[in-house]
N, CA, C and O of each residue as an XYZ file, in Angstrom:
536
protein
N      -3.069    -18.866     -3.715
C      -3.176    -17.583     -3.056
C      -4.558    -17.437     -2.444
O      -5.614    -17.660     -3.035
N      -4.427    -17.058     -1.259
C      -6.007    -16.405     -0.483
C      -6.015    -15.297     -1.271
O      -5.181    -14.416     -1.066
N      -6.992    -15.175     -2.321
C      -7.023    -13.870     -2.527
C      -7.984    -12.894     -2.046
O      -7.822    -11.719     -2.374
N      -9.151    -13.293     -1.170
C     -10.018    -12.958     -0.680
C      -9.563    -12.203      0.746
O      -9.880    -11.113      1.221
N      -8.488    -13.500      1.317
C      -7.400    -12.437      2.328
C      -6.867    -11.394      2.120
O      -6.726    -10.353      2.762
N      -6.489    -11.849      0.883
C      -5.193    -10.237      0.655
C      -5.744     -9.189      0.381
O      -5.200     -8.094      0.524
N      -7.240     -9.411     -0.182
C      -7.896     -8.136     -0.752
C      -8.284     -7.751      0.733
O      -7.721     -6.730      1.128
N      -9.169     -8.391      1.668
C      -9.009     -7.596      3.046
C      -8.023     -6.894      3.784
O      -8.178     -5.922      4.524
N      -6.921     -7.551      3.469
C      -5.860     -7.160      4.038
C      -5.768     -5.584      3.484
O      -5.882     -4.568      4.169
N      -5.548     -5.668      2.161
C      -5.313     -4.375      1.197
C      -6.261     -3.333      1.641
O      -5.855     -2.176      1.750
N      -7.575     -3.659      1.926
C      -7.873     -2.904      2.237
C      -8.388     -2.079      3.828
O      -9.096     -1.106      4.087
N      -7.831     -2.781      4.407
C      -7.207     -2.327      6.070
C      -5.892     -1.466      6.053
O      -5.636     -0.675      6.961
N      -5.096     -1.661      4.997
C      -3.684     -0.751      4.724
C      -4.313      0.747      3.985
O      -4.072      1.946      4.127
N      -5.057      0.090      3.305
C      -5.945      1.243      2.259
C      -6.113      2.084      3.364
O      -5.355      3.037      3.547
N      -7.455      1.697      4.456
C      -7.831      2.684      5.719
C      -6.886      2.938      6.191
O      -6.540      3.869      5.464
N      -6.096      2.828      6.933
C      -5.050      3.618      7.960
C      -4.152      4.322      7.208
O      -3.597      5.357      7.577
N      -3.914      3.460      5.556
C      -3.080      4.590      5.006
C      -3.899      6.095      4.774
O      -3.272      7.122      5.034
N      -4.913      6.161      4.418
C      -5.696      7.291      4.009
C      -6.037      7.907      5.358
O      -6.700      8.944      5.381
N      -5.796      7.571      6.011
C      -6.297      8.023      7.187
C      -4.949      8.659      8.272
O      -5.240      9.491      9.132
N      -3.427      8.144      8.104
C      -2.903      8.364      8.270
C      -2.166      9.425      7.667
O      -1.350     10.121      8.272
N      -2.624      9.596      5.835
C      -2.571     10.528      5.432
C      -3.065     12.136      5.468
O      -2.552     13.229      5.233
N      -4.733     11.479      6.026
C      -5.541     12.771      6.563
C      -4.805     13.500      7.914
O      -4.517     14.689      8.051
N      -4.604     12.385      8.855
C      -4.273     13.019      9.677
C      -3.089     14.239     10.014
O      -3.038     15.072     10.918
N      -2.142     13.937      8.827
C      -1.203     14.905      8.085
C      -0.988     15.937      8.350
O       0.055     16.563      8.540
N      -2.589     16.308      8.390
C      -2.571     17.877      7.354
C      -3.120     18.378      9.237
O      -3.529     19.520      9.447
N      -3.067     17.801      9.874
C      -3.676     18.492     11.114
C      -2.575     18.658     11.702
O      -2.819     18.926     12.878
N      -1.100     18.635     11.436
C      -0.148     18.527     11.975
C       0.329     18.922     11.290
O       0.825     18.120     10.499
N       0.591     20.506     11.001
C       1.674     21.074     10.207
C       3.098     21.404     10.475
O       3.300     22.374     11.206
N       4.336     20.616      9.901
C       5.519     20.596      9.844
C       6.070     21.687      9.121
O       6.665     22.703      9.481
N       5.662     21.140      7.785
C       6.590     21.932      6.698
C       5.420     22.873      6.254
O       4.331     22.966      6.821
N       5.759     23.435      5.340
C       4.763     24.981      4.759
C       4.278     24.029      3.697
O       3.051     23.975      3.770
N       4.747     23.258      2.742
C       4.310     21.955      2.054
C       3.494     21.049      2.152
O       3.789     19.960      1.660
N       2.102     21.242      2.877
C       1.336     20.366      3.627
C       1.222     19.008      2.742
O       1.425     17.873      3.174
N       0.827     19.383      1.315
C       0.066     18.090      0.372
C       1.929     17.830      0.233
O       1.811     16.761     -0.365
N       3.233     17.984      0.324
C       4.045     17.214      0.085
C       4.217     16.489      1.626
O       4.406     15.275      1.702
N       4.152     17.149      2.564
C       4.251     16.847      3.925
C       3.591     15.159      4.015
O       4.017     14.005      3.959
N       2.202     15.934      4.201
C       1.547     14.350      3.896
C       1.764     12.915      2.414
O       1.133     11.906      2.100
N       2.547     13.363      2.088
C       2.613     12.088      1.233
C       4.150     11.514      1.037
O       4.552     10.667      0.239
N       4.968     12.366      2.172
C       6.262     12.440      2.897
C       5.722     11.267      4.012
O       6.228     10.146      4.076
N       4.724     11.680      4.784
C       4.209     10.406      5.821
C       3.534      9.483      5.283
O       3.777      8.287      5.450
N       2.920      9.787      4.814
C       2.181      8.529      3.872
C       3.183      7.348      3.455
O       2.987      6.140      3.587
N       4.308      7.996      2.917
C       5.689      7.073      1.755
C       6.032      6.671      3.057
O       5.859      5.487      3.347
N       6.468      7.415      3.856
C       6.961      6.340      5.341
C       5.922      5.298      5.974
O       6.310      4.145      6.163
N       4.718      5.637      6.282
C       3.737      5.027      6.668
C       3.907      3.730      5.913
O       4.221      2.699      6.507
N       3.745      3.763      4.876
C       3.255      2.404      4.195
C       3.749      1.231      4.220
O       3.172      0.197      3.883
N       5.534      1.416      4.875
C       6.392      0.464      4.802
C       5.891     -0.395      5.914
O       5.529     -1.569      5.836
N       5.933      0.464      7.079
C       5.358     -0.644      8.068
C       3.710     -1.194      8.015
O       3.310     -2.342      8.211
N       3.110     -0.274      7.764
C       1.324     -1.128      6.954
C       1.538     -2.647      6.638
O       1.103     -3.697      7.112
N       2.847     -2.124      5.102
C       2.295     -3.067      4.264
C       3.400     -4.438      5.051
O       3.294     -5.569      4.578
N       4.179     -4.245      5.972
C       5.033     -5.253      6.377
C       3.799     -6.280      6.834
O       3.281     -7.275      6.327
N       3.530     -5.234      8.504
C       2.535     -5.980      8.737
C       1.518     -6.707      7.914
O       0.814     -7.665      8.236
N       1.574     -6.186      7.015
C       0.019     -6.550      6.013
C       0.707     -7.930      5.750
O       0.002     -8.851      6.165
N       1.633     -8.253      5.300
C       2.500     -9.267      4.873
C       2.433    -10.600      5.758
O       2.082    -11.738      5.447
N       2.865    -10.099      6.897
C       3.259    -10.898      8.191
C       1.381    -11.559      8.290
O       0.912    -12.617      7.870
N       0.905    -10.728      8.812
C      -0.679    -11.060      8.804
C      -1.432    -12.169      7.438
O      -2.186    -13.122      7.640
N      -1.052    -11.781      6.402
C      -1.271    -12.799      5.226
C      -0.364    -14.299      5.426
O      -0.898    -15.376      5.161
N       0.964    -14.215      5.892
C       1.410    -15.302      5.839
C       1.318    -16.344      7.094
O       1.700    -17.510      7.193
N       0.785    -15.633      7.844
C       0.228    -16.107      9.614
C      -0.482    -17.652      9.307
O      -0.350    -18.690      9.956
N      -1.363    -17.363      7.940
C      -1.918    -18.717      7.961
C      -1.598    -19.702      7.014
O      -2.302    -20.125      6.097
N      -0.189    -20.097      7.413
C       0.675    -20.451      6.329
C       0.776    -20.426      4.956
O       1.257    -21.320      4.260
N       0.234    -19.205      4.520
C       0.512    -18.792      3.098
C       1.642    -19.178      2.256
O       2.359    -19.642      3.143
N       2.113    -19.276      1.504
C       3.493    -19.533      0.687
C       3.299    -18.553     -0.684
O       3.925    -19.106     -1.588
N       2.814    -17.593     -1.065
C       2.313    -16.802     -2.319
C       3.547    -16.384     -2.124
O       4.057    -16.126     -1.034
N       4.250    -16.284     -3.624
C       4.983    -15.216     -3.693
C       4.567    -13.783     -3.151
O       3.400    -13.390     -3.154
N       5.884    -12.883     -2.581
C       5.680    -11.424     -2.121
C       5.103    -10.875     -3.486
O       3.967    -10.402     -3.480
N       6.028    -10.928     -4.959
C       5.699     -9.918     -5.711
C       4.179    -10.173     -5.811
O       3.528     -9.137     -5.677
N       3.274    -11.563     -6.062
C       1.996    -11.771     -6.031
C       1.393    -11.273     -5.112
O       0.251    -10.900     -5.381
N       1.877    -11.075     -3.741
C       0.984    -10.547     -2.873
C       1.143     -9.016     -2.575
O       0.394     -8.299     -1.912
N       1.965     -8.787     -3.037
C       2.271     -7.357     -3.557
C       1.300     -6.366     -4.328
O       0.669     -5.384     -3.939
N       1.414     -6.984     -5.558
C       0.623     -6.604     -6.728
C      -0.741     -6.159     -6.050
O      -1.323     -5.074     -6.036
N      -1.098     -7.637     -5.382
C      -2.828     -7.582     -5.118
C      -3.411     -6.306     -4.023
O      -4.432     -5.631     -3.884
N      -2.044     -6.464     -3.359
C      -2.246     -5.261     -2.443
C      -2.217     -3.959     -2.396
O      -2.788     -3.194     -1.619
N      -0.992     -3.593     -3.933
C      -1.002     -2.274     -4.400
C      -2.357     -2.323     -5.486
O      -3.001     -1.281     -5.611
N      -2.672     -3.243     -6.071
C      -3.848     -3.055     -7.079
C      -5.075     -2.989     -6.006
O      -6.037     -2.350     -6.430
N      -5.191     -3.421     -4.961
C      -6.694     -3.414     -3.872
C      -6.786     -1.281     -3.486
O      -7.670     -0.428     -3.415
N      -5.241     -1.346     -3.345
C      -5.292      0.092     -2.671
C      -5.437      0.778     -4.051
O      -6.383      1.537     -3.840
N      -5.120      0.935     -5.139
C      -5.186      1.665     -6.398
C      -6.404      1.590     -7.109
O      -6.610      2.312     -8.085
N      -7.399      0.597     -6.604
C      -9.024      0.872     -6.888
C      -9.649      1.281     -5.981
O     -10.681      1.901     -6.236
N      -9.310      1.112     -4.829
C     -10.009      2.021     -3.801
C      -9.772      3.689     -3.829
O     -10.518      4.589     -3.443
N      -8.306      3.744     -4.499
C      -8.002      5.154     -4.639
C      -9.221      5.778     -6.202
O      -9.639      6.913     -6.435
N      -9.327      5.170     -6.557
C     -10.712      5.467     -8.161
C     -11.648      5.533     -7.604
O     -12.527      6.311     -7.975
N     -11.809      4.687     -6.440
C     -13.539      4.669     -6.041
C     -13.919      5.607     -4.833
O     -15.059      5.667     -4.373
N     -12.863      6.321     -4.376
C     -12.989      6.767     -3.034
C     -12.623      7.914     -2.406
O     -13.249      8.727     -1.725
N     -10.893      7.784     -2.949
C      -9.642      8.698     -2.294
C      -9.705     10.082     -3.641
O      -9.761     11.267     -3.313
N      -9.678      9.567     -5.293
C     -10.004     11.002     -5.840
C     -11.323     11.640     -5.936
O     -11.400     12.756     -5.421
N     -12.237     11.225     -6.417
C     -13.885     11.709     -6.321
C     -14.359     12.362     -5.114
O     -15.327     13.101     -4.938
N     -13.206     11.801     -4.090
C     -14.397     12.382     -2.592
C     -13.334     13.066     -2.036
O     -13.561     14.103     -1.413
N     -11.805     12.494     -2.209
C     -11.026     13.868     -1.335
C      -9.873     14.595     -2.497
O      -9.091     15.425     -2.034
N      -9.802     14.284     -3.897
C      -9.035     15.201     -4.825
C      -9.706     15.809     -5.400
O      -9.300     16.963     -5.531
N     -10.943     15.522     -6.014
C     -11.634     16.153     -6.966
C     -12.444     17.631     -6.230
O     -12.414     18.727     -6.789
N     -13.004     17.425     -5.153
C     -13.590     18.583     -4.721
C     -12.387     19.992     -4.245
O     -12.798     21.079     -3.841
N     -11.108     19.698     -4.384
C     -10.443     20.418     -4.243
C      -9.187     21.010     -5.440
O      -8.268     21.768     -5.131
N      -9.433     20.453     -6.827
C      -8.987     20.489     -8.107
C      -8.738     19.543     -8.462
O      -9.325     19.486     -9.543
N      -8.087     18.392     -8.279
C      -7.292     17.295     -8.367
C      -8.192     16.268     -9.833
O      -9.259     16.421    -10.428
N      -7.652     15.780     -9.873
C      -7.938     14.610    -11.491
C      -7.741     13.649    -11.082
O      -6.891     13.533    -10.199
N      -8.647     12.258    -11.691
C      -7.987     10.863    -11.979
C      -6.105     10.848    -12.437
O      -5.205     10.058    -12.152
N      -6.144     12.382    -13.413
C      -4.629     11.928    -14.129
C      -3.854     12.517    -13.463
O      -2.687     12.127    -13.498
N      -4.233     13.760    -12.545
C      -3.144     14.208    -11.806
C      -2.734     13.154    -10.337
O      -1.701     12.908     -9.714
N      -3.965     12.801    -10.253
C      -3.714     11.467     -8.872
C      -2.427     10.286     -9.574
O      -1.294     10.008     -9.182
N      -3.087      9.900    -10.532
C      -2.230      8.505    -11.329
C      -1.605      8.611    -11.966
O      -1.290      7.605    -12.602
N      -0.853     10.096    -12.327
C       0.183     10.137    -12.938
C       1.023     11.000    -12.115
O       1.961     11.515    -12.723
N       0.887     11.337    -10.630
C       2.097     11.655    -10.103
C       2.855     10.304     -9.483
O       2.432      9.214     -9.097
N       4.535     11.066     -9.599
C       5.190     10.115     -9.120
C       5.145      9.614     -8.320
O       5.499      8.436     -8.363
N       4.622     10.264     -6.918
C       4.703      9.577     -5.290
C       3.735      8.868     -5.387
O       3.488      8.369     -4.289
N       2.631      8.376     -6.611
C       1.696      7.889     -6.243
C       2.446      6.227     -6.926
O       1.817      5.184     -6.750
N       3.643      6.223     -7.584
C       3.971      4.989     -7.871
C       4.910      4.608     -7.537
O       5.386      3.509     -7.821
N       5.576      5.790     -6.574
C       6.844      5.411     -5.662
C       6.036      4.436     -4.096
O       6.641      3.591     -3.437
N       5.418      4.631     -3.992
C       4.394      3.866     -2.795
C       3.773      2.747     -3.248
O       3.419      1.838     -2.498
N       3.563      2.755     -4.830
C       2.650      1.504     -4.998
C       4.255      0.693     -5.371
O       4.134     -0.530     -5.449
N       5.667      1.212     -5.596
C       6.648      0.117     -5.391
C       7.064     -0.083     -4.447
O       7.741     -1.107     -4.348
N       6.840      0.976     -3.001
C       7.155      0.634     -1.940
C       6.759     -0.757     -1.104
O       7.379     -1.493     -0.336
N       5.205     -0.735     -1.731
C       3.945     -1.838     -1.415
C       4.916     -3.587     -2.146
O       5.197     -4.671     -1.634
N       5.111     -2.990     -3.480
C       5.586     -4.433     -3.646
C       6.947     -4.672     -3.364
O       7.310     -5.828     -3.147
N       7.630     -3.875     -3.341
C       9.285     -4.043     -2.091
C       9.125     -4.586     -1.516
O       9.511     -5.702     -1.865
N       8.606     -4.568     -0.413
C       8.100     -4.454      1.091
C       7.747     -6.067      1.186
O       8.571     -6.884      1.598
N       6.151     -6.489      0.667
C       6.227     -7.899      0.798
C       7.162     -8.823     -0.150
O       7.141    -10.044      0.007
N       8.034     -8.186     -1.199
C       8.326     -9.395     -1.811
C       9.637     -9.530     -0.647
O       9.730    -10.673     -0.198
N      10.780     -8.413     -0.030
C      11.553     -8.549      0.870
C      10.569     -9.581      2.311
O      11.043    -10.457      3.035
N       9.480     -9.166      2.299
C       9.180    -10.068      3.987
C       9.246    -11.380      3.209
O      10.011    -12.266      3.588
N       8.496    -11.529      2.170
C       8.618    -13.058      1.527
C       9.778    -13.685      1.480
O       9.739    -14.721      2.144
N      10.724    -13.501      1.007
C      12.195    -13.492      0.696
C      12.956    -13.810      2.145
O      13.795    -14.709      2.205
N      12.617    -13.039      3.260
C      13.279    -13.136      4.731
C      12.950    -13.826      5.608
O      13.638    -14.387      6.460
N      10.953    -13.818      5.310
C      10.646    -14.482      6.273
C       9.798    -15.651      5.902
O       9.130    -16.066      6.849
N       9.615    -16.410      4.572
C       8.672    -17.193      3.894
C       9.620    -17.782      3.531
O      10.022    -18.668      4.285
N      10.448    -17.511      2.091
C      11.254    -18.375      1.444
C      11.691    -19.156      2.235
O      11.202    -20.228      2.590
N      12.913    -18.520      2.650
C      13.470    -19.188      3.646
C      13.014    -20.526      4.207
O      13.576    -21.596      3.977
N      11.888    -20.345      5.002
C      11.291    -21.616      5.644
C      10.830    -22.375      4.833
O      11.216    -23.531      5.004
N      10.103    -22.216      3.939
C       9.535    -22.958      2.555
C      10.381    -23.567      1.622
O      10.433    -24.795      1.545
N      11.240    -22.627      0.700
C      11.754    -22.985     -0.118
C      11.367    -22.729     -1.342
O      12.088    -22.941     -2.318
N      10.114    -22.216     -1.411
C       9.648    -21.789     -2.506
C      10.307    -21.064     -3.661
O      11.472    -20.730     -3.445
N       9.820    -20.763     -4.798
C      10.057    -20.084     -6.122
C       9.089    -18.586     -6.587
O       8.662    -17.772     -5.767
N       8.946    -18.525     -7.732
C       8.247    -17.867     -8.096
C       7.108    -18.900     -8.652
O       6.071    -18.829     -7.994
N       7.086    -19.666     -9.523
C       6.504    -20.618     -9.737
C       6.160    -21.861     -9.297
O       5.808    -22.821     -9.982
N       6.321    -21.762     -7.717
C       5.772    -23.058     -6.961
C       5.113    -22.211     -5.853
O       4.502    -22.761     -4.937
């Protein structure tokens, strides 16, 4: 595994996701803003993290998806500790436990590993032949 890739990668999905999330709230739909935005966010991420996928395997990667998955929901889930609650939940009530223990926050981090282990699976296996363990 590049893991030095994937952690860049992760965290280029990290930016546009958070950022795509901010942009959210400047665009009011529903009266629900903080569900609104994490309504776009859960959509957002699918195509992020595709691309994110496609881009990792460009240089003939063969990593399993769920491996490159993981690294990518774990890159974005420390950036969310170091960054996303302290500087944009906490000054407005929010917690480490209310961030990491709501659900949408682990319905997205399975969206993240869906996402590449399906591109792996469609668009890697396939050509490779690979396993989980090769």
């Amino acid at each position: 595994m590049k893991f030095f890739r994937a952690i860049l990668i992760g965290l280029i999905i990290w930016v546009l996701g958070v950022s795509i999330f901010l942009l959210s709230y400047f665009f009011p739909i529903m009266k629900d803003l903080d569900f609104q935005a994490n309504l776009i966010l859960s959509l957002a991420v699918l195509p992020l993290v595709w691309v994110g996928a496609w881009t990792y395997y460009q240089k003939s990667g063969t990593t399993h998806g769920l491996k490159l998955g993981m690294v990518l929901f774990a890159t974005s889930a420390l950036m969310d500790a170091l960054v996303t609650v302290p500087y944009l939940m906490a000054p407005f009530g929010g917690s480490y436990y209310s961030f990491f223990t709501a659900p949408g926050f682990w319905l997205i981090g399975t969206e993240f590993i869906i996402t590449t282990v399906l591109f792996w699976y469609f668009r890697v296996k396939s050509e490779s032949g690979r396993t989980v363990n090769t």
